[in-house]
C-alpha positions in Angstrom: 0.0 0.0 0.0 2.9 1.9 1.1 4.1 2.0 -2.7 0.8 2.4 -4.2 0.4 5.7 -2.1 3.9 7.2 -3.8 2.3 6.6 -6.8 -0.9 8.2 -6.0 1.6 11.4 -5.1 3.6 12.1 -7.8 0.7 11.7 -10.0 -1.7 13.8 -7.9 0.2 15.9 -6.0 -1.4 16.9 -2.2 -1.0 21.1 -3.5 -3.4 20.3 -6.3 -5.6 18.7 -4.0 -5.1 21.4 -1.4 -5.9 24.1 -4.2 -9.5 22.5 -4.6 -10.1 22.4 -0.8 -13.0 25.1 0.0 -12.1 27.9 1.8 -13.8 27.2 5.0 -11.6 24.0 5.9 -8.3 26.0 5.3 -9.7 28.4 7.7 -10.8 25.6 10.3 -6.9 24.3 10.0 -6.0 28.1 10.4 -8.1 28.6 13.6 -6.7 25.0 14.7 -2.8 26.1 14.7 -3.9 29.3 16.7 -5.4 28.0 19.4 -2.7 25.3 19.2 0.3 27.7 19.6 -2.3 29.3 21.9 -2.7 26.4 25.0 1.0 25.6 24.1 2.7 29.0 24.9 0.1 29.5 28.5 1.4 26.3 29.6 -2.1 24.2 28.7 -0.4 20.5 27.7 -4.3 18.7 27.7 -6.0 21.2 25.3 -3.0 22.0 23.2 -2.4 17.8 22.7 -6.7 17.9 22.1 -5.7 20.3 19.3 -3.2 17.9 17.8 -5.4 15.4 17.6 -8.2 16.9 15.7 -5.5 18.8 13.2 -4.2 15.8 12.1 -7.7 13.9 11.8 -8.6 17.5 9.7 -5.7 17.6 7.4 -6.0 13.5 6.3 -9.5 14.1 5.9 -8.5 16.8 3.7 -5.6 15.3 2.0 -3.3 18.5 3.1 -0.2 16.8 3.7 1.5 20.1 4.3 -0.8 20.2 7.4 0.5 17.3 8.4 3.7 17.5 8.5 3.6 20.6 10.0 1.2 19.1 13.0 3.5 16.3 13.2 6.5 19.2 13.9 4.4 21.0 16.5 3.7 17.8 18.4 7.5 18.1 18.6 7.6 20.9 20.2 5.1 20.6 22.2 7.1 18.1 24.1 10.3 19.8 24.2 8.5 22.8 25.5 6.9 20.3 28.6 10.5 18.5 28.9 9.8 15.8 26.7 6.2 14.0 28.3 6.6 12.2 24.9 9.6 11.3 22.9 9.8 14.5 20.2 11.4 12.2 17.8 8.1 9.9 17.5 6.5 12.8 15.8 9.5 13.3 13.6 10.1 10.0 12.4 6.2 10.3 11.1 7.3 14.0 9.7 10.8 12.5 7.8 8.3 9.1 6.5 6.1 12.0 5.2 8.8 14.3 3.7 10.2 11.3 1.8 7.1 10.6 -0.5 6.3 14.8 -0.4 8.9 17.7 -1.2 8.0 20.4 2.0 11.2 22.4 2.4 9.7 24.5 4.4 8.3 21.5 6.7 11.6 19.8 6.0 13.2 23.2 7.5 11.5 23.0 10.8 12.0 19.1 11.3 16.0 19.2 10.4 16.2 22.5 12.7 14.2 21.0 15.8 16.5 17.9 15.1 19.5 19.4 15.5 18.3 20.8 18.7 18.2 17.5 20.1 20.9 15.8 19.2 23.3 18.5 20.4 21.0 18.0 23.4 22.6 14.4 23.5 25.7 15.9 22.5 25.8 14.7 19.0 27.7 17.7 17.7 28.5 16.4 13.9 25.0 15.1 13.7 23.7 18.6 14.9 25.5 20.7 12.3 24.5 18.2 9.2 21.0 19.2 10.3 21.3 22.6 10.8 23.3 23.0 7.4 19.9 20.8 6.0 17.7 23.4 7.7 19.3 26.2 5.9 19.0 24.5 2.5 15.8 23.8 3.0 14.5 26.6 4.0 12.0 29.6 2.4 14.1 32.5 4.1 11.4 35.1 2.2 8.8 33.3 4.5 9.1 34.6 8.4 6.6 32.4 10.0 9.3 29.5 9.3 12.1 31.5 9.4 11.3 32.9 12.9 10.7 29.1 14.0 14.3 27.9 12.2 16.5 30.1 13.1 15.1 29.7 17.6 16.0 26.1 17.0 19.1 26.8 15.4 20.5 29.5 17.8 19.5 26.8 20.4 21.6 24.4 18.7 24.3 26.8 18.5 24.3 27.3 22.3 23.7 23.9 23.1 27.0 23.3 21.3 28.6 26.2 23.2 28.7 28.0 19.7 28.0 31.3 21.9 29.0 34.4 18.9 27.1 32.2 16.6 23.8 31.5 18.8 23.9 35.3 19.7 24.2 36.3 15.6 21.2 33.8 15.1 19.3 35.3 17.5 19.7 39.1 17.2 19.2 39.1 13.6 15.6 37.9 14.4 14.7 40.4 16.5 11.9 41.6 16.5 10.3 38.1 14.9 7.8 38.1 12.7 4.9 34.9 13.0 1.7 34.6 12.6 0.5 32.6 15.6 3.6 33.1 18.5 5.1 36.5 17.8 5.0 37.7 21.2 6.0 34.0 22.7 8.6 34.0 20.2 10.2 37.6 21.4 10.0 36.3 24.4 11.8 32.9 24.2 14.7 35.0 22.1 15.9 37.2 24.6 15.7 34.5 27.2 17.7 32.2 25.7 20.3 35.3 24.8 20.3 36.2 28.7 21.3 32.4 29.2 24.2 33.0 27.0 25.0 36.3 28.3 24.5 34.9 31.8 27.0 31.7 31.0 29.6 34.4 29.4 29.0 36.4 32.9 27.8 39.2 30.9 25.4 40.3 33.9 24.9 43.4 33.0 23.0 42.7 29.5 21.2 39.7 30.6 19.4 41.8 33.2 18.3 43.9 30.0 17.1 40.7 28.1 15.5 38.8 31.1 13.6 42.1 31.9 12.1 42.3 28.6 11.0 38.9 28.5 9.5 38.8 32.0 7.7 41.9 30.8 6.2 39.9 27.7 5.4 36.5 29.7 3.5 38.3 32.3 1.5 40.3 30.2 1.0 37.4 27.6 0.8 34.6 30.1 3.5 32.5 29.4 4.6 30.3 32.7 7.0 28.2 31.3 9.2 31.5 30.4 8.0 33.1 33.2 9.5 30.5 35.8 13.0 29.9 33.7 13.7 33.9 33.9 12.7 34.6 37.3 15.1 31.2 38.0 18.0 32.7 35.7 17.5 35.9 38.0 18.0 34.2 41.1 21.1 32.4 39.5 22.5 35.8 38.4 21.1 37.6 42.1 23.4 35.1 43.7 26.5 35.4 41.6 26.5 39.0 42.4 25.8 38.0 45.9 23.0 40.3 46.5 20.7 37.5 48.6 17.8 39.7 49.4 17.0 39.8 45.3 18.4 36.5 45.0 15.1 35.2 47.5 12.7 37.6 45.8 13.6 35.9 42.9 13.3 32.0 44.0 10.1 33.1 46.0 8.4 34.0 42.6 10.1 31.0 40.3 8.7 28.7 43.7 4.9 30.3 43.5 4.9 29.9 39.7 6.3 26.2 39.6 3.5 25.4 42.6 1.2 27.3 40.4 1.7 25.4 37.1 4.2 23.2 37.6 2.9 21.3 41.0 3.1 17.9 40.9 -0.9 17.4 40.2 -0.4 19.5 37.1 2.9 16.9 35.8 0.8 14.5 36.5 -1.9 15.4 34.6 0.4 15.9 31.9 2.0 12.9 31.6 -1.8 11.4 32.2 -2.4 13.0 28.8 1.2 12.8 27.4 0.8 8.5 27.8 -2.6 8.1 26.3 -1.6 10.3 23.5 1.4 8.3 23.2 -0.4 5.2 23.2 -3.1 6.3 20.9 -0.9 7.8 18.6 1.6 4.1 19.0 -1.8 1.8 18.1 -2.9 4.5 15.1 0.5 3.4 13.1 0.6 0.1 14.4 -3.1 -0.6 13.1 -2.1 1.6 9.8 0.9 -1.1 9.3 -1.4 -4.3 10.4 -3.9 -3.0 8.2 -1.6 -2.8 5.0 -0.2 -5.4 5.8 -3.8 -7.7 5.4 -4.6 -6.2 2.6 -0.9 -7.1 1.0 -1.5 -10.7 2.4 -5.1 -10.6 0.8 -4.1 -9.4 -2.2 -0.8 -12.0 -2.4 -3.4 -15.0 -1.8 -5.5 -13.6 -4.5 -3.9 -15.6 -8.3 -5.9 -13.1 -10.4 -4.0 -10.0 -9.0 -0.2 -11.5 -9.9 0.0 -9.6 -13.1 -1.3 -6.4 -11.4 1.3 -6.6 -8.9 3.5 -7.5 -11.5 2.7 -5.0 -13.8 2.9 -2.3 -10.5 6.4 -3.5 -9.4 7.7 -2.8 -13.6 5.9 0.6 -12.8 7.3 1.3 -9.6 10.6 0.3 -11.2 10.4 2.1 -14.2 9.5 5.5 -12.0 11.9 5.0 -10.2 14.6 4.6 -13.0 12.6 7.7 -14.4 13.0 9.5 -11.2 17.0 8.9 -10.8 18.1 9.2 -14.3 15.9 13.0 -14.1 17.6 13.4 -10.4 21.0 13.2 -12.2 19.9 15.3 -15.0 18.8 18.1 -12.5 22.1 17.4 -10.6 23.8 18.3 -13.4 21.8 21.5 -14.2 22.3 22.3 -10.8 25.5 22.2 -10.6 25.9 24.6 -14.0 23.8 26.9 -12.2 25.9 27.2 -8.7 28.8 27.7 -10.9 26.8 30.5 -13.4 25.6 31.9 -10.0 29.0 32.3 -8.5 29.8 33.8 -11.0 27.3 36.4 -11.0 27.3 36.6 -7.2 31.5 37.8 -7.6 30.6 39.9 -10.1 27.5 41.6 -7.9 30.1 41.8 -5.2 32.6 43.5 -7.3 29.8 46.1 -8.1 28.8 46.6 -4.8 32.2 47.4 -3.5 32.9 49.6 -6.3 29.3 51.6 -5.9 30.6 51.4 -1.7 33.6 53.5 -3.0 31.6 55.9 -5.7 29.3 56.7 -2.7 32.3 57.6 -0.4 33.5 59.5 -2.9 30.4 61.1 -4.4 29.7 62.0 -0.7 33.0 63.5 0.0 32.6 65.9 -3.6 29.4 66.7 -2.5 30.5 68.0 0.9 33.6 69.9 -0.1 31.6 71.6 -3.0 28.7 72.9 -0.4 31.2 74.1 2.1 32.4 76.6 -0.4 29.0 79.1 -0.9 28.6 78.0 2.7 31.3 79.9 3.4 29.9 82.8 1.5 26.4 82.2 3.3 27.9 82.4 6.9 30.3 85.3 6.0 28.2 87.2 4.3 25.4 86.8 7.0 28.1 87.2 9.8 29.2 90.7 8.1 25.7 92.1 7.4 24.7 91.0 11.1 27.7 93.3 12.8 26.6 96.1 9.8 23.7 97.5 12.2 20.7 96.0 9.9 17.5 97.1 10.0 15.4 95.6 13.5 12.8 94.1 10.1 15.8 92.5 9.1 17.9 91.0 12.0 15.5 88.2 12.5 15.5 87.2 8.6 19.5 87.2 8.8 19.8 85.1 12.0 17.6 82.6 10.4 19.7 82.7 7.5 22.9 82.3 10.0 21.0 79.4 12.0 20.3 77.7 8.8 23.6 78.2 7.3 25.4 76.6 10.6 22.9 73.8 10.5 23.5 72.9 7.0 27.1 72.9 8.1 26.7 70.8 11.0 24.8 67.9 8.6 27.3 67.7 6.3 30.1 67.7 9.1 28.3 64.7 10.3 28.0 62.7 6.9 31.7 63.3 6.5 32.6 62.0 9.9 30.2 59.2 9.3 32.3 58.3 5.8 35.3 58.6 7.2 34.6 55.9 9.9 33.8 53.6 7.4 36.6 54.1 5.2 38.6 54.0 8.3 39.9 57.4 7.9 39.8 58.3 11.4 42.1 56.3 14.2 42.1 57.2 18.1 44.7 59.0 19.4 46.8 58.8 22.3 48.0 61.8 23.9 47.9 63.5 27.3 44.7 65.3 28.5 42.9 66.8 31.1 39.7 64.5 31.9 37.9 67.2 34.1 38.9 69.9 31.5 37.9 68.4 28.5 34.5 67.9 30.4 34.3 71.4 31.5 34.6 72.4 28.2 31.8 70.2 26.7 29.8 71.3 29.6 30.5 75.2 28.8 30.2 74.7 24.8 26.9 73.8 25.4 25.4 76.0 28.0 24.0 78.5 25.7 22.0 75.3 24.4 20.7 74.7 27.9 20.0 78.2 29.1 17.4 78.2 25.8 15.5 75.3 27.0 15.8 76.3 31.0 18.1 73.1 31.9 21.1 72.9 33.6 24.3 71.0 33.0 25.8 68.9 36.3 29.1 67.3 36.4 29.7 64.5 38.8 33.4 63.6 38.8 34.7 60.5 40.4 37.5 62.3 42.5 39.2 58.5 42.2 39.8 59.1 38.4 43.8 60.9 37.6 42.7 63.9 36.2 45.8 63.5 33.5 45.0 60.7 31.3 46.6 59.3 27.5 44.0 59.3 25.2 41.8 61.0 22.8 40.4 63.5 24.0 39.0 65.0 20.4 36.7 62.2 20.1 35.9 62.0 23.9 34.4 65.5 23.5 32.9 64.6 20.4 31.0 61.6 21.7 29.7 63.8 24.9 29.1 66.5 23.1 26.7 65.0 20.8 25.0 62.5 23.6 24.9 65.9 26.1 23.5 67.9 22.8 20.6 65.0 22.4 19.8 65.0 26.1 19.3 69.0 26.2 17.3 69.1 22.7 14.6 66.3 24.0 14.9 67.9 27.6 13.2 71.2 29.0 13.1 73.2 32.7 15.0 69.8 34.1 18.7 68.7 34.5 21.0 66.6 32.6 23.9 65.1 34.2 27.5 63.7 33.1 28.3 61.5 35.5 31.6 59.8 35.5 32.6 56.9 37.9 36.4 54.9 38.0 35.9 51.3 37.2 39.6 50.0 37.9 42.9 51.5 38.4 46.5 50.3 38.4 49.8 52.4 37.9 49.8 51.6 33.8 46.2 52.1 32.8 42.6 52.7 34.1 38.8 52.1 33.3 36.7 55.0 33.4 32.4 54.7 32.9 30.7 57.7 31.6 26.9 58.3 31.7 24.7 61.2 30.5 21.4 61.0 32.6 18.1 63.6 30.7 14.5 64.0 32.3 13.4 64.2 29.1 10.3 62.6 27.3 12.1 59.1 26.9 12.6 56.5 24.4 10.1 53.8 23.6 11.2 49.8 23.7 10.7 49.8 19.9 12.6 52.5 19.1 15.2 51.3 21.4 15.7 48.7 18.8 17.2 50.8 16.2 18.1 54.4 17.7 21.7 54.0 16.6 20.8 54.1 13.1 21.6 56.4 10.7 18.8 58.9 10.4 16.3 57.2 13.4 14.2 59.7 14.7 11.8 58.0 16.3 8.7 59.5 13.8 8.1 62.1 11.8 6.4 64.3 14.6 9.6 63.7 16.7 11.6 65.1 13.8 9.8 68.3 13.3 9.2 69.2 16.9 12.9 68.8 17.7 14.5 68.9 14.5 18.0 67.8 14.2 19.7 64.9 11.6 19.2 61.5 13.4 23.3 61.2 12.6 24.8 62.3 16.0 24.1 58.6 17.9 25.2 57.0 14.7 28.6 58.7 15.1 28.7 58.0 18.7 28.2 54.6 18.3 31.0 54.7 15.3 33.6 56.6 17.5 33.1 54.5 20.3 34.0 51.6 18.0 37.3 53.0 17.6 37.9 52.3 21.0 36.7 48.7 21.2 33.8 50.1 23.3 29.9 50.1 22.8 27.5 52.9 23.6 24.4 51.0 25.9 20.9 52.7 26.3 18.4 52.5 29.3 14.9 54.3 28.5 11.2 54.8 29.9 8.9 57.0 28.1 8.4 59.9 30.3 10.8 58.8 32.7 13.8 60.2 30.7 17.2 58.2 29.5 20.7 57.3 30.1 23.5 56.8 27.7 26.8 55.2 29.1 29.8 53.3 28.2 33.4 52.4 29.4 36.5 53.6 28.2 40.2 52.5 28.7 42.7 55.2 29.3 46.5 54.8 29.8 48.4 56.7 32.9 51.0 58.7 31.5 54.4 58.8 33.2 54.5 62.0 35.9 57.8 63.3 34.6 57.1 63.5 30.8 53.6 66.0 31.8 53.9 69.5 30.4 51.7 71.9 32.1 49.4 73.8 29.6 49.9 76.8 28.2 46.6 79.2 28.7 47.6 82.7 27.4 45.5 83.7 24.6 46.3 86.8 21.9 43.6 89.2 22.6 41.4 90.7 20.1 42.5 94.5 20.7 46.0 92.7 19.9 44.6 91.7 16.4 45.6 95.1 14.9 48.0 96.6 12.7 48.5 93.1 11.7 49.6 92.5 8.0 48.4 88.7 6.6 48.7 86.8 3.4 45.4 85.2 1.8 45.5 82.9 -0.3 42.3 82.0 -2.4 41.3 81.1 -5.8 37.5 82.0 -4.8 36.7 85.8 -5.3 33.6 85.6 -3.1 35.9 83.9 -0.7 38.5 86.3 -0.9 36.0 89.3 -0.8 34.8 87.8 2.8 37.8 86.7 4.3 39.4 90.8 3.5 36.3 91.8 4.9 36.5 89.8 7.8 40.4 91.0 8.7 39.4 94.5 7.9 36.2 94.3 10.8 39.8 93.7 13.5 41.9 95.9 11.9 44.4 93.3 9.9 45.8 94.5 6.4 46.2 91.5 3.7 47.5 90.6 0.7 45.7 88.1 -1.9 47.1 85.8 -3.8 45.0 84.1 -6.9 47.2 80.9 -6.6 49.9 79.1 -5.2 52.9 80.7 -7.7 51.6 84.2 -7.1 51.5 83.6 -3.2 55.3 82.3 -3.2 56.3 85.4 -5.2 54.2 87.5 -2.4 55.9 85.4 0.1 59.5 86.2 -0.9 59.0 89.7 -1.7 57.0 91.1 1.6 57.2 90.3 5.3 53.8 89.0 6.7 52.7 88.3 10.3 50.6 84.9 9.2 49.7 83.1 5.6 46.0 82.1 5.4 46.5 79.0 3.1 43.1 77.7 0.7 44.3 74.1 0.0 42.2 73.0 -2.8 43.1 75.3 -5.7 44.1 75.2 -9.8 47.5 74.9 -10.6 49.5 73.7 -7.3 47.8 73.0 -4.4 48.3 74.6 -0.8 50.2 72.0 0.4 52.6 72.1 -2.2 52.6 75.9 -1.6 53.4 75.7 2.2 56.1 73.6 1.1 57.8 75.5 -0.9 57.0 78.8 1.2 59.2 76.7 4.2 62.2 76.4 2.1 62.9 80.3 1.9 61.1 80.9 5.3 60.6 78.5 8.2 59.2 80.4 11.3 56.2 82.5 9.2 52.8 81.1 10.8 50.4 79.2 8.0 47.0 78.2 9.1 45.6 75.7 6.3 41.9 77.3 5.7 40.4 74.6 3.6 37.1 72.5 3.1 38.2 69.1 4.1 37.3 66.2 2.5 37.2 62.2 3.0 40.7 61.7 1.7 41.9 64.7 3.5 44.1 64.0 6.2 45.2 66.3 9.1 48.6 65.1 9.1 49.4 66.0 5.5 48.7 69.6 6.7 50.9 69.7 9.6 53.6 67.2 7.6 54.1 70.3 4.4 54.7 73.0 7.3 51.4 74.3 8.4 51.0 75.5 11.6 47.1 75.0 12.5 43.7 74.5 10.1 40.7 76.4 10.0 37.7 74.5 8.4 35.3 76.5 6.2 32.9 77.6 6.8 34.1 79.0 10.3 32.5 80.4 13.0 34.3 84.2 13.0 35.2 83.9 16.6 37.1 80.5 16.5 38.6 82.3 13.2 40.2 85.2 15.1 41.3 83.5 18.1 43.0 80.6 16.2 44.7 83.4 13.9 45.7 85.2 17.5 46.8 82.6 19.2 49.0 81.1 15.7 50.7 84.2 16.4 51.2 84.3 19.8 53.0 80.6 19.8 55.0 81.8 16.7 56.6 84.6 19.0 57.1 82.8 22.0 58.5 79.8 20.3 60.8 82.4 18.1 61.9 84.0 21.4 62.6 80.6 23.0 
């Protein structure tokens, strides 16, 4: 019978069958597998086994062999779920008897991935990974309510095998699943079997973070089984950090809800249900194989139906001859095709590195092009503004400054973004002030505060040497945007940067820094992807407190740099807290140079004679404008030969130096400014780009950089202070 019924497949195949079924009994198999997933997730073994039962009465009633297969894969997990009342590998074995007269890759996915979950459960490691690997083949990865299934199983696996980086990949990619009938269980089970992994790499920290989210889910949803293996994993985690009094709490609620669902009435009652479904579902295939087995023997004691069973084995022969002879010929197409799309795969991958590197580039045109009428935006606005305008006009020219600085500010961020990923930038070590450097974020950003009626607070760990190696640059940058986002979502409250020393020794320390808001908070969901480039939160967000959605993005890059990640703990309304860890060197107490503070003042600024060089004639009209408002004469030079020739033939306090221009560039300029004249002060004033780097300024003989557009004060105190070091370094 057995044979006959592969025969009766491949002729009639279940799908068309399944295609003909009326729409009612695909919705009564629907409404089954719901309340299925339903009883099994709240911890209801009876009803969910009831369930089983009448699915897989429906679907061979209906012919839907899909169905059964994937009842047959539930029962499975069922029984893993309730710690194996029944043997999951019954139902399996019925699954793989079904998948080898019916091609199901998707029900073929779930078997091999539940499969491999138990036998690295038994510790068959090599067994595991052939299954997983036959998981992945199998699998439709465009359809989530397998995928989601799949890939729990197979992180599982993975941390069964002690795979942890790989489990934890599995896992987060999935997150937040998408399923039909067990999203919320799903979410749930994800992030608890990540906590067990953080918990077992003694990551206690994030497994707190995980474990709170899925208790949140189970108690709302009513999942026990979840709910008692966090609240245990709690008490394990309460105890390793030896705080007892949580640790109790903890085993107190994993006791109430193992008496509650667990008690050993309730076992029994499942394993009441567990043997008679066992023992039904035993006596269903034994009286299947007794029964074909009668009607064989009937049939072989029957002389008329020789031929027939004759002429059925030549069939069964020849389709099978059929079969493997068109199996090799796919083989072989097969085959041609991996190799065709290889080929096209390399070639896709050649594109997309070369479209990486034409986006890098486009971006980095794009950005040096804008800063240049940016220049003439600011300038012009900053010159009009100090002209004594009109009252009817001032507003209309500071909202032509504000946007002008914005603009700046965006493109300054997609710049430092590119150069991250092209791995322009690299972290410094040098010496710094810690408590300076955040006295100065703190001060940069008062204005900011004073318009929204907050106020800055520092809380320094007086533990932490106040001279550290590092760099500070990027330090200031990463506050600076995290302090920035706390004041923009924050008003009349406080935000506070709040540093704390994690370990010290005489060669290096750890330092933790937190900005703390009272501001309006982050969702959970948006939690999920604030670090993005461009995340916002919504549209209403956006417009109400503007900004680019880049500055986290860049945090979270920087940080990077210094092996370190960026962590985020949020209630809406309740504000947030950003924090990470950084590793600092101590420098050696004899090679510290205190700082030198004196600063040129403006009154100082004139009678001074400069050099500018610029091939821009807007440019040039602004920057001689600019001088002129302080009182500094200058010289302009169109280019880099006519700016040597100036050079040699007039004395000048300081060179203003454009870097991109026709002809020779400013570096090559500089360089050959140096040879006649070595102590003259040359501030590069340029529009970087990505393939600018800082160090060719310095390395051709400038003395500082001014980026354009600039805001006028930083221009005339870096020109001051040039100056000012030039004298007392020629004096020296």
């Amino acid at each position: 019978m057995r044979y006959v019924l592969i025969i009766l497949l491949l002729i009639f195949p279940p799908t068309v069958l399944e295609a003909q079924e009326p729409i009612t009994l695909k919705d009564s198999l629907i409404s089954l597998k719901t309340s299925i997933h339903h009883y099994k997730n709240t911890g209801d073994y009876g009803k969910a086994v009831l369930g089983l039962e009448k699915g897989i009465k429906l679907a061979n009633s209906t012919n839907n062999i899909e169905a059964i297969i994937d009842f047959y894969n539930l029962y499975a997990r069922l029984n893993i779920q309730f710690t194996r009342p029944v043997n999951p590998e019954i139902y399996l074995n019925e699954a793989r008897e079904v998948l080898r007269m019916y091609k199901y890759p998707n029900g073929q996915a779930i078997s091999s991935a539940i499969e491999a979950y138990l036998q690295a459960s038994l510790g068959n490691d090599f067994q595991a990974m052939q299954h997983v690997r036959k998981a992945l083949g199998a699998a439709d990865h465009n359809n989530p309510d397998v995928t989601s299934v799949m890939e729990l199983y197979i992180g599982m696996t993975y941390h069964k095998l002690k795979m942890y980086d790989k489990a934890k990949k599995v896992l987060q990619r999935m997150i937040p699943p998408i399923n039909s009938y067990e999203e919320k269980y799903l979410l749930a089970i994800y992030q608890l079997v990540l906590a067990t992994i953080y918990f077992e790499e003694e990551n206690y920290e994030s497994a707190q973070i995980l474990l709170d989210n899925a208790l949140r889910i189970s108690a709302r949803y009513g999942f026990p089984r979840i709910l008692l293996d966090t609240n245990r994993l709690k008490y394990e985690i309460a105890q390793h950090e030896q705080d007892y009094k949580k640790a109790l709490l903890y085993y107190k609620k994993a006791d109430s809800i193992q008496l509650k669902y667990f008690n050993p009435k309730a076992l029994q009652q499942q394993n009441e249900v567990a043997s008679a479904s066992e023992s039904e579902f035993l006596n269903n295939v034994i009286a299947r194989m007794s029964q074909d087995e009668i009607k064989q023997q009937q049939k072989v004691n029957i002389s008329k139906l020789t031929s027939v069973l004759s002429s059925a084995l030549l069939i069964i022969i020849s389709l099978l001859t059929i079969s493997l002879y068109r199996n090799n010929q796919i083989k072989f197409k097969t085959n041609d095709l991996l190799v065709k799309k290889n080929r096209e795969l390399q070639v896709a991958k050649e594109e997309a590195e070369k479209a990486m590197r034409a986006k890098g580039e486009f971006l980095s045109t794009v950005s040096h092009e804008l800063r240049t009428p940016l220049y003439a935006v600011t300038g012009l606005t900053h010159l009009l503004l100090e002209e004594n305008p009109k009252e009817s006009q001032k507003e209309h020219l500071k909202s032509l400054k504000f946007s002008g600085e914005y603009l700046l500010d965006f493109i300054n961020d997609i710049l430092q973004i590119n150069k991250i990923d092209a791995n322009k930038l690299l972290a410094e070590k040098l010496v710094f002030d810690l408590p300076k450097a955040l006295n100065d974020v703190a001060n940069s950003l008062r204005q900011t505060a004073h318009e929204n009626k907050n106020t800055i607070v520092l809380e320094l760990d007086d533990q932490i040497p106040s001279k550290l190696v590092g760099d500070s640059l990027k330090l200031s940058q990463i506050l600076i945007n995290l302090v920035g986002n706390a004041l923009k979502f924050t008003e009349n409250g406080k935000v506070i940067v709040r540093t704390e020393l994690v370990y010290l020794d005489h060669q290096s320390c750890k330092v933790h820094f937190e900005v703390n808001d009272e501001g309006i908070g982050i969702s959970e969901e948006m939690q999920l992807n604030i670090f993005e480039s461009f995340a916002q939160g919504s549209i209403q967000i956006n417009r109400k407190y503007g900004g680019t959605g880049l500055g986290l993005t860049i945090v979270k890059s920087l940080l990077s740099l210094f092996n370190s990640e960026i962590h985020l703990k949020s209630e809406v309304g309740m504000g947030s807290s950003f924090y990470f860890d950084l590793n600092f060197d101590i420098p050696d107490p004899t090679t510290i140079e205190e700082e030198k503070t004196e600063e040129l003042e403006e009154a100082s600024l004139n009678g001074l004679h400069l050099l500018v060089v610029e091939d821009n004639k807007i440019n040039q009209v602004i920057t001689k404008k600019m001088l002129g408002k302080k009182g500094i004469s200058c010289h302009v030079a169109d280019n880099g030969y006519e700016a040597i020739k100036l050079a040699k033939e007039n004395t000048y306090d300081l060179i203003l130096m454009d870097i991109h221009m026709p002809g020779i560039s400013g570096l090559i300029t500089t360089e050959e400014i140096r040879k006649f004249n070595t102590t003259i002060p040359i501030i590069a004033l340029t529009a970087l780009s990505l393939d600018d780097s800082t160090d060719d300024f310095f390395a051709s003989g400038c003395n500082n950089i001014i980026t354009k557009p600039f805001k006028p004060d930083l221009f005339y105190q870096t020109i001051g202070n040039s100056i000012l070091k030039s004298k007392s370094e020629h004096v020296q």
